[in-house]
N, C-alpha and C positions, 0 to 999 in steps of 0.2 A: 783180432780183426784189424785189418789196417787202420792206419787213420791218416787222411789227405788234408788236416787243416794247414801245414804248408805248402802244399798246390795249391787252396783255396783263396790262402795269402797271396802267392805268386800271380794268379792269375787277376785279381782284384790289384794289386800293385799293376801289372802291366797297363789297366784303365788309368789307374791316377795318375802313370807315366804317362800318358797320350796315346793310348794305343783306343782305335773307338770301341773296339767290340770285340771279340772272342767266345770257341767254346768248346769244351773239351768230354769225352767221355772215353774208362778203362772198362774194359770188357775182362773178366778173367775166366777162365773154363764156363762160359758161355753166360755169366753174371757180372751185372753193371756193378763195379762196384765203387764209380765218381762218374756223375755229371755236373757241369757246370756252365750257366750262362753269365755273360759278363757285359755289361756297354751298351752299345747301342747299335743297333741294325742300320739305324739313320739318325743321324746326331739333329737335321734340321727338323725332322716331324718329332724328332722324339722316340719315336720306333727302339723297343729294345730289341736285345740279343734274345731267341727265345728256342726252346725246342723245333720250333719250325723254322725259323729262320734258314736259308740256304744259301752256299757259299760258294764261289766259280772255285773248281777244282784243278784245272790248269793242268799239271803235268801229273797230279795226282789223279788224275785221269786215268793213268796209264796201271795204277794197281789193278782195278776191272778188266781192262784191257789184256794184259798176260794172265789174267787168270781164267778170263775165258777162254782165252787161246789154248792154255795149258788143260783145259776140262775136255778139247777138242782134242788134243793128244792124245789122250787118255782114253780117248773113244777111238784109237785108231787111224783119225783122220790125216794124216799126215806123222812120220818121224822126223826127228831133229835134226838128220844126214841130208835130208832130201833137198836137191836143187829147189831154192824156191819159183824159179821159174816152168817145174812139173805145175804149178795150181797160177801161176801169173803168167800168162807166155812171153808177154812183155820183156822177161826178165831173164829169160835163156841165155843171154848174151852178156856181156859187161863191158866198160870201158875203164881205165883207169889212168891216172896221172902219172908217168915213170920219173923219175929223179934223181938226178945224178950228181956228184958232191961238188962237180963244174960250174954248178947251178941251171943247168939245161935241164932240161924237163919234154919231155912225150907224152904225148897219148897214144897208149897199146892196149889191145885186151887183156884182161885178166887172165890168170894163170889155171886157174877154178871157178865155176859159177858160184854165185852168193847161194849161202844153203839155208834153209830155217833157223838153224842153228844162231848163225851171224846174225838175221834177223832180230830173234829174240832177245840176245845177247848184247847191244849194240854195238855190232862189229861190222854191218853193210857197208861202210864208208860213205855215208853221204849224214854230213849234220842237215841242221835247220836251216833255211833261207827265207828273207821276207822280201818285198816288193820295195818298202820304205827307205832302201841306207847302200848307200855305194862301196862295193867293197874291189879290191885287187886279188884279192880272194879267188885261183882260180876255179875250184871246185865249185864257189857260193854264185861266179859267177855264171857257170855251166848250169846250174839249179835254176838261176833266175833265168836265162832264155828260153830253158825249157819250160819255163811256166807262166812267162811274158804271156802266150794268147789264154790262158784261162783266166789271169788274171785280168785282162781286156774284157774278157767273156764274162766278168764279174761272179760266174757263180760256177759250181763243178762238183760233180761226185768224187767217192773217195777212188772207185774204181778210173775214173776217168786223170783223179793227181797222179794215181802212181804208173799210169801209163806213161802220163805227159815225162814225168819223172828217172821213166825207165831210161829214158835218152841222156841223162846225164852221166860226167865223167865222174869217179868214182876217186876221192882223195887217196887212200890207199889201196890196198890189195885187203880182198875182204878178208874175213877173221884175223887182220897181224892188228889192227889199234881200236879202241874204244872211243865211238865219237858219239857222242850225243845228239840223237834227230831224227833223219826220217826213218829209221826203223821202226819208229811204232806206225805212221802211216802204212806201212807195205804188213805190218801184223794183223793191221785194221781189212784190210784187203782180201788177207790170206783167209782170215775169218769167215766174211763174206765167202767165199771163193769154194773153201771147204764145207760151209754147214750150209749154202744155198740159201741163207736170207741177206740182207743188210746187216750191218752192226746194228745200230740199235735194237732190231730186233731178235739178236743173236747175245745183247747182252741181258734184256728181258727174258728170256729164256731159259736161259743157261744158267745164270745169275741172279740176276733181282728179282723174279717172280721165287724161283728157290727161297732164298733170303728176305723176301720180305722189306726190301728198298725199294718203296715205295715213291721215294722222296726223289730220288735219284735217272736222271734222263739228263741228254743232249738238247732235246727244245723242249720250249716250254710249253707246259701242259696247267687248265684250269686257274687257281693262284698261283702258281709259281714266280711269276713276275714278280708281282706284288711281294713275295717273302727274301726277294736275292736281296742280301743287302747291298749299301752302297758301296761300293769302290771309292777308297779312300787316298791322297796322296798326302804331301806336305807343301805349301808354300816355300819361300824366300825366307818368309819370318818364322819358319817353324811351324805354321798353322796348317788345322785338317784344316782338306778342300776336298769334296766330290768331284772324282775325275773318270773318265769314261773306257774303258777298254772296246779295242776293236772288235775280239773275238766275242764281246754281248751277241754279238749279231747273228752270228753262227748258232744263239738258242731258239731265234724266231721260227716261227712255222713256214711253210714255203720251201721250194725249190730253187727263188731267186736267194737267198740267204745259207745255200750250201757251199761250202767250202772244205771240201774234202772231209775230214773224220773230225768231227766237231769234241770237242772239250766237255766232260760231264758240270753239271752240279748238283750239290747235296747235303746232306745234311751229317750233324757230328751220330745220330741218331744210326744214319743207314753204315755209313763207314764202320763206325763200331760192331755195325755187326760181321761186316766182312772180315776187317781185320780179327775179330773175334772167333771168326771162324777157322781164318789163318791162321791163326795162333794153337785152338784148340785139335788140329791133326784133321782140320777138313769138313770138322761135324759141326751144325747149326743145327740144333732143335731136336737131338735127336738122326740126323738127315748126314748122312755122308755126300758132301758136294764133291769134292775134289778130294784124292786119295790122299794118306798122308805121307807117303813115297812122293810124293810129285811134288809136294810141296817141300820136302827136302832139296829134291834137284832142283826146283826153282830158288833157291835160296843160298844153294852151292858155290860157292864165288869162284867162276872160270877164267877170270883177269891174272896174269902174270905178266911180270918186268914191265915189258913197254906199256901194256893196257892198261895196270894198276897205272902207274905215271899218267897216264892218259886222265882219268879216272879224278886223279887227283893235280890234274896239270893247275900252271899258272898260281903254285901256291894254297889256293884255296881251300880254306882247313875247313869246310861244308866236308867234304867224303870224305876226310881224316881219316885213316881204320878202320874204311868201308873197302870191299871188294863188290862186285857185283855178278847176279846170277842170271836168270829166263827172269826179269823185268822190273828186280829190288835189288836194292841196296842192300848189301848183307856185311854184318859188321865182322870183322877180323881180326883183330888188332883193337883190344879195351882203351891198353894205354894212350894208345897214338888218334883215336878216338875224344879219347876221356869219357869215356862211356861208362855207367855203373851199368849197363843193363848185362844179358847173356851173348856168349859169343855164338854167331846165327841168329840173333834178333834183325829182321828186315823190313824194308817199308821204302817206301820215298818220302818226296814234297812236292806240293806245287806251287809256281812260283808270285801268284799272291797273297800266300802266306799259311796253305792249311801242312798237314806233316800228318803220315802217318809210322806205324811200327806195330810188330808182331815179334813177341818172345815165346816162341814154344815151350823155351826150357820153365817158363812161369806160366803156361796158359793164359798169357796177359796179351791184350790187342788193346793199342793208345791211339788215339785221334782227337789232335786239334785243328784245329779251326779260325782265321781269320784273313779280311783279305783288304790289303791295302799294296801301293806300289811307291817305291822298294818296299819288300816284303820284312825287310832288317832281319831276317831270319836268324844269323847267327847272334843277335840279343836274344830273340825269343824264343828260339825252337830248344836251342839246346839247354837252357835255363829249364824249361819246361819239361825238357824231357829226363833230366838229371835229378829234379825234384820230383818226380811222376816215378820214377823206379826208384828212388829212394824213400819214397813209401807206406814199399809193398812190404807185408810180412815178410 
């Protein structure tokens, strides 16, 4: 039988290091076999870290997210080939940046429409943009004018972003580069689009009524408030400080507090089961959610040359010996990694600090948990997760 008294170490050192709270749970062929609460949920009341405790999920959002998509495939509602502007009309059309080694630059239409594929994939050509920060940027700023009046308008459906959206210039030609961004909004859409509810309600559905994530929503429901923890920063001196994220606001109830495909949270509780699922070929409980073909090609790394670089641009040893599939991270490359886990073990992060992963080849699914800005993730994740598969029997 295993034994995790060093994770148990590990994660109890990462408190004494200053980290407030954390929490971690291994799932293996459908059996908990480590949870762990650590710190404090709220360092000023005292509030520990606890089974209920719930954590903004950020860009780990985005595992729910393709996985329902992909359950929607799977039912025929759409293939991988198809224009995605067949289910977005919006999107029949494209625009895109031309570039030339003179340094002159166009705007022509694209050569192909964006398909599901690119979607999924992140290969539509459009990253993330925000309101807040000036860029030369000329793609970010083609994003920001198109979405100057919603953002006036304060508040906006998801169907209503990626309209506004569709009018933007596209940095490359779609499927040639890996850019990280709006493609999960326009997946959040397609969603809607193809199974005739809202997300939320399509991710209830599909997913966490299945599964049993409870815990797990976009606004907040009951206590929910009450169990997020705090969002944590650092001072000048080193010191936690409670600090406030924009996207809190996107869990409120209301229609004045919509802003497109809002961000999950949840707990280490519900993840573990998903990822648990992932990992075990698709079965929770007995219950086949998603086939376990599907979950291979979701995991398939379709990045090469330029989009692996892409991938891993700017140096940043985060994707080290990851490729990427339909909406994880999938690892590639042990060494260049440094990864003890298996090769196709996948997952993401999000970027206040939770991380997940799924190893088929171990029927093991890991999820941690904690959220503070900077997230310092390359201290903690990968520590964590090198002492988390080193273990396993």
């Amino acid at each position: 039988m295993a034994n995790f008294q060093k994770l148990d170490n590990l994660l109890k050192q990462f408190i004494d290091e200053g980290l407030p709270g954390c929490a971690m749970k291994i799932v293996q062929h459908g059996e908990t076999i480590f949870e762990g609460y650590y710190g404090y949920a709220d360092i000023e009341s005292g509030r520990k870290v606890t089974r209920d405790s719930l954590f903004r999920q950020a860009s780990l959002s985005k595992i729910p997210l393709y996985t329902t998509a992909m359950i929607l495939y799977e039912k025929g509602k759409f293939n991988l080939t198809d224009p995605i502007g067949e289910y977005l009309p919006e999107w029949k059309e494209s625009k895109k940046f031309d570039r030339h080694p003179n340094g002159e630059m166009y705007i022509v239409p694209t050569d192909r429409p964006i398909s599901v594929s690119d979607v999924l994939s992140m290969k539509c050509g459009l990253p993330y943009c925000h309101a807040d920060f000036f860029t030369e940027d000329p793609t970010l700023k083609s994003m920001q004018e198109c979405m100057r009046p919603l953002w006036e308008k304060g508040h906006f459906t998801v169907q209503e972003h990626i309209a506004a959206m569709s009018k933007a210039v596209l940095a490359y030609e779609p499927g040639t580069h890996w850019i990280y961004g709006f493609s999960s909004e326009i997946t959040a859409a397609l969603i809607e689009a193809v199974y005739g509810k809202d997300i939320d309600t399509a991710f209830k559905e599909l997913l966490f009524d299945p599964l049993g994530m409870d815990n797990t929503r976009s606004r907040f429901f009951g206590d929910a408030q009450e169990r997020m923890v705090t969002l944590y920063g650092w001072d000048k001196e080193g010191n936690l400080v409670p600090t406030v994220s924009p996207m809190d606001d996107k869990h409120l109830p209301g229609e004045e507090h919509e802003a497109g495909w809002a961000r999950l949270f949840s707990n280490v509780d519900d993840y573990g089961k998903l990822f648990g699922m992932l990992a075990n070929g698709g079965v929770y409980n007995g219950e086949q959610i998603i086939g376990r073909k599907t979950i291979d090609l979701m995991r398939f790394n379709g990045l090469h040359g330029q989009q692996l670089e892409d991938l891993q641009s700017d140096g940043w040893p985060y994707n080290a010996g990851y490729g990427y599939g339909y909406g994880f991270r999938t690892l590639v490359d042990k060494a260049a990694a440094n990864h003890n886990g298996d090769l196709g073990s996948f997952g993401w992060t999000g970027g206040f600090g939770t991380w997940g992963e799924a190893d088929p080849a171990e029927g093991v699914g890991i999820v941690y948990m904690h959220n503070t800005t900077p997230n310092h993730e390359l201290k903690y994740h990968h520590r964590m997760r090198n002492v988390a598969y080193g273990c396993l029997d």
